[in-house]
ZAMI-685434 format. One record per residue: residue in three letters; z, x, y of N, C-alpha, C in turn; residue number from 1. Coordinates in Angstrom, 3 decimals. Layout:
<pts>
[pt Ala [Z X Y] [Z X Y] [Z X Y] NUM]
...
</pts>
This chain:
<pts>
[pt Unk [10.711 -22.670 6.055] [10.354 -21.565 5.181] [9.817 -20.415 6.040] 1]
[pt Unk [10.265 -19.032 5.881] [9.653 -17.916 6.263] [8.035 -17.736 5.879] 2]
[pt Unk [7.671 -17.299 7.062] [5.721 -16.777 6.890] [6.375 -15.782 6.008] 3]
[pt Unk [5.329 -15.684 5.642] [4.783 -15.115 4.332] [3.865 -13.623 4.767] 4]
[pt Unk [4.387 -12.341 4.583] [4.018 -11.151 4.817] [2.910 -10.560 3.527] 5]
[pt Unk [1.420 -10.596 3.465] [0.865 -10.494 2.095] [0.587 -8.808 2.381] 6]
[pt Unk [0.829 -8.139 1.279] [1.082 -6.385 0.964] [0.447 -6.446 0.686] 7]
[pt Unk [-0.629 -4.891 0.542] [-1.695 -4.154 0.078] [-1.167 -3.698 -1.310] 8]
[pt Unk [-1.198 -4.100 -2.257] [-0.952 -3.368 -3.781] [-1.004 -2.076 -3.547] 9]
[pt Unk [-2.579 -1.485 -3.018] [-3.023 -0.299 -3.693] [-3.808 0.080 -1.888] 10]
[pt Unk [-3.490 1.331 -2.415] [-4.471 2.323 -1.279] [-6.054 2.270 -1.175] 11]
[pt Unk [-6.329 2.635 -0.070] [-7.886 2.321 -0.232] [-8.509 1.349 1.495] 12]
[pt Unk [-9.183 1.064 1.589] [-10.026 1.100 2.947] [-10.318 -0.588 2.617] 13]
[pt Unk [-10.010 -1.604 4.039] [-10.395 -2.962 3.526] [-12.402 -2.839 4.056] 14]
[pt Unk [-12.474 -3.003 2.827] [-14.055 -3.387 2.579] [-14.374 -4.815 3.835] 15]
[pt Unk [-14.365 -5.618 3.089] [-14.454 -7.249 3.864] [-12.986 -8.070 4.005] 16]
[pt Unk [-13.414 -8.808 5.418] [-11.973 -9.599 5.343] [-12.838 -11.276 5.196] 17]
[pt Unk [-12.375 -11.686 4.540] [-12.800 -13.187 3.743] [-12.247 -14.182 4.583] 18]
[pt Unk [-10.930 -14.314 5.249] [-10.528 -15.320 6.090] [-9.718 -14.739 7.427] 19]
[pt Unk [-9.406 -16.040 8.665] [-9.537 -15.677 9.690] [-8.558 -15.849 10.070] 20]
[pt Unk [-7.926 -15.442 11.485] [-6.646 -16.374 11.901] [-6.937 -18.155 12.105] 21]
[pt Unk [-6.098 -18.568 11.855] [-6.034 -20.222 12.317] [-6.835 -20.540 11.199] 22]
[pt Unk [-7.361 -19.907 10.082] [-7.818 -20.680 8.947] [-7.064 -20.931 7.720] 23]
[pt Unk [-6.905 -22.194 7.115] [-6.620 -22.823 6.126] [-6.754 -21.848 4.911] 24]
[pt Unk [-6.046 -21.712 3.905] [-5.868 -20.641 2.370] [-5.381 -21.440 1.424] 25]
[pt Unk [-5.953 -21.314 0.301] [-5.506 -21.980 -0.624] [-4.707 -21.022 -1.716] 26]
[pt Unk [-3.711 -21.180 -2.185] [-2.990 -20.469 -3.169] [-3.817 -19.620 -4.139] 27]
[pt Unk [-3.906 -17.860 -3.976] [-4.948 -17.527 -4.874] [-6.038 -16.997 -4.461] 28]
[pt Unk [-6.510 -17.742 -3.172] [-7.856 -17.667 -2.945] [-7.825 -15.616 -2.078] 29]
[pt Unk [-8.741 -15.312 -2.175] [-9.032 -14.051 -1.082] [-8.800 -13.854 0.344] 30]
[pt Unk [-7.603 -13.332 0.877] [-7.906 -13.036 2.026] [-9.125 -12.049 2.705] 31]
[pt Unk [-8.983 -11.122 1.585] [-9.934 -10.059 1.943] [-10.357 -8.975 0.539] 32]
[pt Unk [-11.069 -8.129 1.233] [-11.052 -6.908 0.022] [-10.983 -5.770 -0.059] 33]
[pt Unk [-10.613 -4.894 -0.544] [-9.995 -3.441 -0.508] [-11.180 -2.910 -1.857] 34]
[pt Unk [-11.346 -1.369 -1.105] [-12.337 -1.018 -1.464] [-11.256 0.813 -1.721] 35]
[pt Unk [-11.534 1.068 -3.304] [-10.676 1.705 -3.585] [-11.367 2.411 -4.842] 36]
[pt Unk [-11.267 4.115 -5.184] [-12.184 4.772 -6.182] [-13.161 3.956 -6.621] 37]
[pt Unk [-13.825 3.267 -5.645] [-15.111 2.912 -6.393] [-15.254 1.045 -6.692] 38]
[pt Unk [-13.965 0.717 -6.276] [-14.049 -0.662 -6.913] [-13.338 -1.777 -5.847] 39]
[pt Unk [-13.851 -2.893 -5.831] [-13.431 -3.933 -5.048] [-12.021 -4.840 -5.702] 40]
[pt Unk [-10.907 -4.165 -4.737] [-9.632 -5.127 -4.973] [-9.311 -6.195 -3.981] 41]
[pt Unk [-9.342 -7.332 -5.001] [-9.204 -8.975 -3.761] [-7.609 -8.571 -3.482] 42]
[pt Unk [-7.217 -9.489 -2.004] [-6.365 -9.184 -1.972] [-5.634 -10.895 -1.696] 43]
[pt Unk [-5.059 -11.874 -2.389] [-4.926 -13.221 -2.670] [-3.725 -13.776 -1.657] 44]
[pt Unk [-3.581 -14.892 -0.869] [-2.629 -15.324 -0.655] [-1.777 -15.702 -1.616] 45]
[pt Unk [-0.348 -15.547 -1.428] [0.493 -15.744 -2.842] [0.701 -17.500 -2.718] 46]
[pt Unk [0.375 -18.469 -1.501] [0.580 -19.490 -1.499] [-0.293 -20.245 -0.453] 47]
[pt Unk [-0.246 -21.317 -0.464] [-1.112 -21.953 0.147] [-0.371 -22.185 1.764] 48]
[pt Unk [-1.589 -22.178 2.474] [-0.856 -22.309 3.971] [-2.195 -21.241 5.508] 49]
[pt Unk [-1.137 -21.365 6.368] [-2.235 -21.539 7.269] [-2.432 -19.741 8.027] 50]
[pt Unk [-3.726 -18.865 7.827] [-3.481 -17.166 8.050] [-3.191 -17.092 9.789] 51]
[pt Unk [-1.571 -16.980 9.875] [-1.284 -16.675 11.168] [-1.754 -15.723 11.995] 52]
[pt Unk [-2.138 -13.882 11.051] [-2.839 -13.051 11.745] [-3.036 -12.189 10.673] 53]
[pt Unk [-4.287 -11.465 10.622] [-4.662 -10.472 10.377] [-4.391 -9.258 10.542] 54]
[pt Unk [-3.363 -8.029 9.664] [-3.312 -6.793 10.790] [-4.195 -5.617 10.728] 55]
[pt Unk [-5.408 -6.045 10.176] [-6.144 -4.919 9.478] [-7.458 -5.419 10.200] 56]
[pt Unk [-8.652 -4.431 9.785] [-9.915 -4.682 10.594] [-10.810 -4.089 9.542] 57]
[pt Unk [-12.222 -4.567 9.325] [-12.599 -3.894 8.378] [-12.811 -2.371 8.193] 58]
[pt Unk [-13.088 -1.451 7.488] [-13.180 -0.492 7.008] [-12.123 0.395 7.633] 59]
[pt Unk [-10.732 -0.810 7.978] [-9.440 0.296 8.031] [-8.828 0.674 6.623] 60]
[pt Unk [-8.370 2.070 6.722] [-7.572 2.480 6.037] [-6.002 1.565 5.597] 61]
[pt Unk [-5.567 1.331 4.912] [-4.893 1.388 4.363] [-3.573 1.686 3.281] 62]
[pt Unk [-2.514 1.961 3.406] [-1.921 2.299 2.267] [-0.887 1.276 1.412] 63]
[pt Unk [-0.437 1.847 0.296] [0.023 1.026 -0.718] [1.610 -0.013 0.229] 64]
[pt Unk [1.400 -1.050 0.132] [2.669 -1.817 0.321] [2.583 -1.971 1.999] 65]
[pt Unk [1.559 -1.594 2.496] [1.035 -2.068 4.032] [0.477 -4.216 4.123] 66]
[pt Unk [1.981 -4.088 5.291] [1.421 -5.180 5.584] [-0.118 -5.891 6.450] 67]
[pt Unk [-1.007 -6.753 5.157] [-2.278 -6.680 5.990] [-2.429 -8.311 6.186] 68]
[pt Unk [-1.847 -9.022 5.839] [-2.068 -10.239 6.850] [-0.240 -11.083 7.176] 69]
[pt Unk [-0.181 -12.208 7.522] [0.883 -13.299 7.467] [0.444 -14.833 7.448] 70]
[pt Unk [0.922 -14.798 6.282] [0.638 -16.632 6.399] [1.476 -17.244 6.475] 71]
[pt Unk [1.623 -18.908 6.964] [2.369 -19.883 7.361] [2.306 -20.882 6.635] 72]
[pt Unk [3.215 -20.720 5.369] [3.042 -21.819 4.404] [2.899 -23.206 4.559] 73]
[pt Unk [2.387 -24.282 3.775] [2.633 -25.406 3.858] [1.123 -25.765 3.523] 74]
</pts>
């Protein structure tokens, strides 16, 4: 199965990043959070598996449909 590329929905600056490379994700759970007019958007692995890398750092900018992490399903 192809890693898994997880997109930024929405524009806006990542607030906190919640998990690490080489750490375990559960389907759902938060990679991180995006901080956007005022409000905190989680940003979820779509599946369970292992966060190969991070491409974001906190209080980077961001835009809509930016790839900000990759996970390695399973």
């Amino acid at each position: 199965m192809p890693d898994i590329r997880v997109k930024s929905e929405i524009a806006g600056s990542v607030w906190k990043i919640m998990k690490q490379a080489g750490e375990a994700v559960a389907a759902e759970e938060t990679l991180l959070l995006l901080e956007s007019m005022k409000m905190e958007i989680p940003v979820v692995a779509p599946r369970a598996g292992t966060v190969l890398e991070l491409r974001v750092a906190e209080g980077e900018a961001v835009a809509e449909e930016d790839v900000v992490a990759v996970i390695r399903a399973g």
